[in-house]
Structure formats: structure tokens, C-alpha cells
N, C-alpha and C positions, 0 to 999 in steps of 0.2 A: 376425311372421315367426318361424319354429321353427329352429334351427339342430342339427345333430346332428353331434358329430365325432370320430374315430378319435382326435386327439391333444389338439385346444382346440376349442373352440364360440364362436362371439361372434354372440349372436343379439340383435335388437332385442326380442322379448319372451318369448322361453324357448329356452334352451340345456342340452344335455346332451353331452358327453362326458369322456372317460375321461383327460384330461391338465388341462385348465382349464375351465373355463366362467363366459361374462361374459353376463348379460344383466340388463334392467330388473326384469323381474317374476318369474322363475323358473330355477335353475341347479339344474344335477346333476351333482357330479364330484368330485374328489378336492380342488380346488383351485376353489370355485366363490364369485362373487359377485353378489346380487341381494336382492332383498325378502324372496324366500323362496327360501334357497340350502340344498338337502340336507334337506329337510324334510317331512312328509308331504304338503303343501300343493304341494309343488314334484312329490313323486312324481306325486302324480293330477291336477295340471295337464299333464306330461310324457308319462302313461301313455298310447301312441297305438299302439292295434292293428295299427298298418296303416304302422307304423315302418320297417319292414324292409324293406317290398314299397317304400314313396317312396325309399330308399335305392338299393334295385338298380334302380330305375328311374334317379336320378339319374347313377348310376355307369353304366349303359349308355348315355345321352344323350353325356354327356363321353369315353367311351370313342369311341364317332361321331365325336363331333366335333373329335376330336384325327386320328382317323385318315382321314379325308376329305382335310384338306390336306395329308397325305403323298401319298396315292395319287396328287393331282392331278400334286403335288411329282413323282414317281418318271416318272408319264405325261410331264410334260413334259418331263425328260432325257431320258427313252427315247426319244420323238420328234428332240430335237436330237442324239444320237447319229446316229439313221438307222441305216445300212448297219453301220458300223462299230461297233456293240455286236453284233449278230449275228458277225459278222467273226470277232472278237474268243473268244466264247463257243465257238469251232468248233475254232480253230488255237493256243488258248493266250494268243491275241497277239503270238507267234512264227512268223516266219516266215523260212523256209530259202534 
């Protein structure tokens, strides 16, 4: 498993990022420990074309999936509101 991370990485066999990095066979970071940590051997086990693209794709999944149980969240109050959020939304929630 490849780990890749904005602040620390802790991958079972190769980690890179920009705060720490822990893994068994290969680290890259300022703060990195492994067999071969920071080292050429560590860059071209690391060097992965296709880096960036497993990234925003990661980051788009989690992004879903964080916002799916809001919306249901938000549906089901809206439902138990009923009448009186429309109500509500018209007159202020003041009424004369």
C-alpha cells in the first residue's frame, strides 16, 4: 500500500509527504523513516505518473461521501419541520 499525504504519510510499504513519512520500505519527506528514506532508490520506487490524478480522485470519493449523510441529515429535518419551515421562511417567524 502507497500512502501520500499533505502533512504525514504512514504507509505499509511506501509513503510520501511533506510533514513526516513512516513506512517499511520507502519514505519521502522532510522527516522520513524506512529502508530507504530520502534517497534515490526511495525517489523511483515513489515516482508514480499517475500521482495526482489517484489523489483528486481520492479527494472527490471523501468529498461524496461526507456530503451524502448531510443531505439525508438536512431531508429529514425538512420533512419533520413540515408546514412550519415554509411558515417560517414567509413571515420572518413573526407574527402580528
Amino acid at each position: 500500500m502507497r500512502a501520500y499525504g499533505w502533512l504525514s504519510a504512514l504507509g505499509w510499504a511506501s509513503a510520501q509527504g511533506s510533514g513526516f513519512a513512516i513506512a517499511r520500505i520507502a519514505a519521502e519527506g522532510p522527516v522520513a523513516f524506512a529502508q530507504h528514506a530520502n534517497d534515490p532508490i526511495a525517489r523511483q520506487l515513489l515516482a508514480d505518473p499517475h500521482a495526482e490524478q489517484t489523489q483528486m480522485i481520492i479527494l472527490i470519493v471523501i468529498t461524496v461521501l461526507s456530503l451524502v449523510p448531510i443531505a439525508y441529515y438536512a431531508r429529514a429535518v425538512r420533512q419533520r419541520l413540515g408546514g412550519r419551515a415554509r411558515s417560517n421562511q414567509r413571515g420572518g417567524g413573526y407574527e402580528e
